[in-house]
C-alpha positions in Angstrom: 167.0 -45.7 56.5 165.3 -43.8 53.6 164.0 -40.3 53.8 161.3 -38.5 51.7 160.6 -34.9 51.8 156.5 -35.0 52.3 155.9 -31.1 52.7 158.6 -28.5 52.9 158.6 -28.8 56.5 157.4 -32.3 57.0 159.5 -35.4 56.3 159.4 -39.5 56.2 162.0 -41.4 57.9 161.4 -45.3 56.6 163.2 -47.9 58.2 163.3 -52.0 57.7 160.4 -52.3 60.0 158.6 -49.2 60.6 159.5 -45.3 61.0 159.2 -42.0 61.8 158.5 -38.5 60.9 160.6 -34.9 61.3 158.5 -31.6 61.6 160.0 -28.3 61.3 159.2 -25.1 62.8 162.0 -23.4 61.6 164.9 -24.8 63.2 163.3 -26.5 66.0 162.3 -30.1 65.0 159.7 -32.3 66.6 160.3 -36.2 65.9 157.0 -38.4 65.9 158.5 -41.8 66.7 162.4 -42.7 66.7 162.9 -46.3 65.4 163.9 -49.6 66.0 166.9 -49.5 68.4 169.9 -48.5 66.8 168.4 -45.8 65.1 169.1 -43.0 67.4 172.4 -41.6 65.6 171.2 -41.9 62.2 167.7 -39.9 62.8 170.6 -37.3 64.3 172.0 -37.4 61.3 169.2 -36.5 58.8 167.8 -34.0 62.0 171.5 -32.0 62.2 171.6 -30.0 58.8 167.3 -29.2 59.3 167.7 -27.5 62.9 167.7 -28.6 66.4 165.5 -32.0 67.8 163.2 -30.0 70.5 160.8 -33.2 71.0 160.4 -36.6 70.8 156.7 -38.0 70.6 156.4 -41.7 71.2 152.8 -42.8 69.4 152.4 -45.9 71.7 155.6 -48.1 73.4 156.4 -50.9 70.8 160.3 -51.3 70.0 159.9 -50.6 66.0 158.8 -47.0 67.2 160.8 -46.3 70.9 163.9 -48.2 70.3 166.2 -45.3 69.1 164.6 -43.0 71.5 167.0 -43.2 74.5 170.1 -43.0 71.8 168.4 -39.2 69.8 167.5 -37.9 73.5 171.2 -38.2 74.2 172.5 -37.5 71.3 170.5 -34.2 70.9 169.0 -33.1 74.9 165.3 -33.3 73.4 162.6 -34.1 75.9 160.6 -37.7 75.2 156.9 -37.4 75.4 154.3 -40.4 76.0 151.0 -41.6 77.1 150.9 -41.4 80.7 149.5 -45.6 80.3 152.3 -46.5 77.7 155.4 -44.0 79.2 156.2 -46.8 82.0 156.9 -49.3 79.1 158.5 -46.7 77.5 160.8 -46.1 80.8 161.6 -49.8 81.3 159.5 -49.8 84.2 157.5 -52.6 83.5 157.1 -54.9 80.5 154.8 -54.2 77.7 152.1 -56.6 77.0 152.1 -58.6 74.2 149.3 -58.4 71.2 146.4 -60.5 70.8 147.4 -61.9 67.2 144.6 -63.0 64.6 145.5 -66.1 63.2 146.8 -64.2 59.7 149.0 -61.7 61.9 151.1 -64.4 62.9 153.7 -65.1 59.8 153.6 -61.1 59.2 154.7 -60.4 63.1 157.4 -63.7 62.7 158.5 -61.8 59.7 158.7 -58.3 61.4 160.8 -59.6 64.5 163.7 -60.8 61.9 164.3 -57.2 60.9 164.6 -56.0 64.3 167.2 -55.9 66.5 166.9 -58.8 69.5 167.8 -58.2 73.2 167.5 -55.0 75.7 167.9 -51.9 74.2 168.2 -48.2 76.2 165.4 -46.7 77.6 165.0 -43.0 78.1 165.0 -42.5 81.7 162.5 -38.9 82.1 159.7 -39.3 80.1 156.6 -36.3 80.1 152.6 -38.2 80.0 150.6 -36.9 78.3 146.7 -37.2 77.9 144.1 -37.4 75.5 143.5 -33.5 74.7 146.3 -32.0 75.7 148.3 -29.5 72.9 151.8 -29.8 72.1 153.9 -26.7 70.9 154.4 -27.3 67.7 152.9 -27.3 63.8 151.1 -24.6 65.7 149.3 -26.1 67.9 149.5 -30.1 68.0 146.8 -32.0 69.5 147.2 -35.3 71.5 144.2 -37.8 70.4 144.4 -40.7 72.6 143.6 -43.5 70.3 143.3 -47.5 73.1 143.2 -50.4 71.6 146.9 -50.9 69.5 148.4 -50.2 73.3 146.7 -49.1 75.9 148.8 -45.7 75.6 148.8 -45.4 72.0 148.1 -41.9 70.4 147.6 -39.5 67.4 148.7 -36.6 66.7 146.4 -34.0 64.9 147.8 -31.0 63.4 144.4 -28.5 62.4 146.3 -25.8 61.0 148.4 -27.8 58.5 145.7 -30.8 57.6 148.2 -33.2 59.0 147.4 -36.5 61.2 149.7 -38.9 62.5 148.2 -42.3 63.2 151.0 -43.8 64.9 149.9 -47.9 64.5 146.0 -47.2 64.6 146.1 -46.9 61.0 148.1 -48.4 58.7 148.5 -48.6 54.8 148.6 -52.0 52.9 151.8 -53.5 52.1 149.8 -55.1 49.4 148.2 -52.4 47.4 148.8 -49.3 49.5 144.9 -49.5 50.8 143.9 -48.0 54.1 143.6 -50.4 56.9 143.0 -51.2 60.5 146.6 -51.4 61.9 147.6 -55.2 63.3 149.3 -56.8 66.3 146.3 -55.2 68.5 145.7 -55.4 72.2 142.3 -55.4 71.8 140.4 -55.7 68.0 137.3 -53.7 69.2 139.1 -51.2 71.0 141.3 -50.8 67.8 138.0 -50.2 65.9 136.7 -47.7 68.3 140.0 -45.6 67.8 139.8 -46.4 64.2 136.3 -44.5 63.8 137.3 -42.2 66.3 140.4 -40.9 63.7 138.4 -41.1 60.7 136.0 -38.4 61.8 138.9 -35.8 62.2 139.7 -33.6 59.7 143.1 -34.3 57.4 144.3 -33.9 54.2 148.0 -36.1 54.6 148.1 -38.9 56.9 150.6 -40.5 57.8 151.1 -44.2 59.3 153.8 -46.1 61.4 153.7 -48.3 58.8 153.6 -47.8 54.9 152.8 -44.5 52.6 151.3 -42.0 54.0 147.8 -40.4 52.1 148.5 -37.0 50.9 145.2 -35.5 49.6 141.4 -36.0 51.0 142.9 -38.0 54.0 140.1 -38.2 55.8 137.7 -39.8 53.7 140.3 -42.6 53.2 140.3 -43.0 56.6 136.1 -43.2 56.8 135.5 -44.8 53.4 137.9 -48.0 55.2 136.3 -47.4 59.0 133.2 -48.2 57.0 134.2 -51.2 55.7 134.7 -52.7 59.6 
């Protein structure tokens, strides 16, 4: 796992597939996504010397972004926050349902699966829903954007006061030349570009994907100069 200091209270957590981001308020610490299984101890790890893990956002239920959930929870007491639609995948409850691939998504998603972890992992047993609109307690004031169409559960996180906006898989940057794009392995493509033009008409100056480098500066018309292009 790599980390990168983004803001002075913000920080990137990359792993081999995916990753996660630590906000600080002081010393209490939100975590927006936890990592493939495995992961748990070693997001600890970076979290212990910063302050105290309060929270545990979940953007939507895939296992590149829940699988070290169950593992920090324990490891720190923090309470696991989800989608009310996506939280029963998130539990273990029921099983999550699989993407519609485009043909072109099929090598990339072969390729992903290698670098993860195979078999069950932990599941957090309490997970809190949330809904689209409701405001978390941290970054002053963090609002839930509920963004369909990656999962049925998937969601943003909007932070007015700070100009920040995490994406979760709704957005993504290109492994090729860092461009903005619509994030892949969708549920539903349409959907997806709903939620798409839904984020790029909020406000940001640093957003930041579950999957490659963040844009730090004018965020937001990146965002609507590539919903454009759909």
């Amino acid at each position: 796992m790599d980390v990168f200091e983004l803001l002075p209270r913000l920080y990137l957590l990359r792993f081999p597939v995916g990753q996660a981001y630590v906000w600080r308020d002081g010393d209490a610490l939100t975590v927006i996504d936890a990592g493939p299984p495995g992961s748990g101890a070693s997001i600890a790890e970076v979290a212990d010397p910063l302050g105290r893990v309060r929270r545990i956002v979940l953007t939507h239920f895939h296992e590149d972004h829940v699988g070290g959930a169950a593992e920090l929870a324990a490891a720190t007491g923090a309470e696991v926050l989800a989608h009310r639609l996506d939280a029963p995948v998130v539990r273990g409850e029921v099983p999550g349902p699989p993407p519609v691939f485009e043909d072109w998504e099929r090598p990339l998603h072969a390729q992903a699966l290698r670098h993860l972890p195979q078999g069950e992992y932990a599941r957090p047993p309490q997970v809190t829903e949330l809904s689209d609109g409701d405001v978390l307690d941290f970054g002053g004031g963090a609002d839930v954007v509920h963004i369909p169409g990656h999962t049925h559960g998937s969601i943003a996180l909007r932070l007015p006061g700070h100009g920040v906006l995490f994406t979760g898989d709704a957005v993504a940057a290109s492994p090729v030349d860092g461009s903005v794009m619509l994030g892949v392995f969708n549920l539903d493509r349409a959907q997806a570009l709903d939620s798409f033009r839904r984020l790029a008409t909020l406000e940001a100056d640093l957003a930041c994907f579950g999957h490659g480098d963040p844009v730090i500066g004018q965020a937001s018309t990146a965002l609507r100069r590539s919903a454009d292009t759909y």
